[in-house]
Phi, psi and omega in degrees: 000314183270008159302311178291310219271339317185268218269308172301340175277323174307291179312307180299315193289330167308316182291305191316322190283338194298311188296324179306331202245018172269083194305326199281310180214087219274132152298289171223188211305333189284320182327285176312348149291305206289324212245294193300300209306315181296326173298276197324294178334293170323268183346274189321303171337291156313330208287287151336295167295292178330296179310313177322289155339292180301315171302342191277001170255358192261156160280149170328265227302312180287350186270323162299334191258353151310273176354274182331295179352273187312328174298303176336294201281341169290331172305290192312321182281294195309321209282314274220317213254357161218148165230182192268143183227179180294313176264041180121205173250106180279118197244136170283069143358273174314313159335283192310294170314338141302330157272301170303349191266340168281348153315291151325322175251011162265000196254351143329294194285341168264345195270347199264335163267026158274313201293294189306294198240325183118153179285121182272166192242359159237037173255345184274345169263000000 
């Protein structure tokens, strides 16, 4: 009997995650976290390679004003992407994810004009 009761718990927690991770059609609200968080995730990854990609085409100086650049612009996306709440410090999913996927396509546009024309160092800031 508890092998069955086991194996039924077992089974149950697989559809659920399984069903969680049906992004198209989240059930309530954890869901719908669960699927933006996964999404962000993705992003930042990209996000992540792209600088990386780029920095490997800049000289020290464009690599330092890059570094700052991102330092900024990640200060700027935290402030801009949480606040305060009765229960804490409340983080924008949805924020976060929107600022990095426009990070992501300003940091495309400087690595495909690194690639086109050469890297400008005052494009980088």
């Amino acid at each position: 009997m508890k092998r069955k009761l086991g194996l039924a718990g077992l089974l149950l927690g697989l559809s659920l995650s399984a069903y969680a991770d049906n992004c198209d059609h989240a059930r309530n609200t954890y869901d719908a976290v669960h699927c933006d968080n996964k999404v962000y995730v993705n992003a930042d990854n990209e996000l992540n390679k792209t600088y990386q990609e780029l920095r490997s085409k800049l000289n020290p100086q464009q690599k330092t004003i890059l570094k700052r650049s991102q330092l900024t612009w990640i200060r700027d996306r935290d402030q801009s992407c949480s606040g305060e709440s009765d229960v804490g410090t409340v983080i924008s999913t949805g924020c976060q994810l929107r600022k990095t996927q426009e990070r992501n396509s300003w940091l495309h546009e400087r690595l495909r004009e690194c690639i086109t024309i050469g890297c400008k160092t005052s494009a980088l800031r």
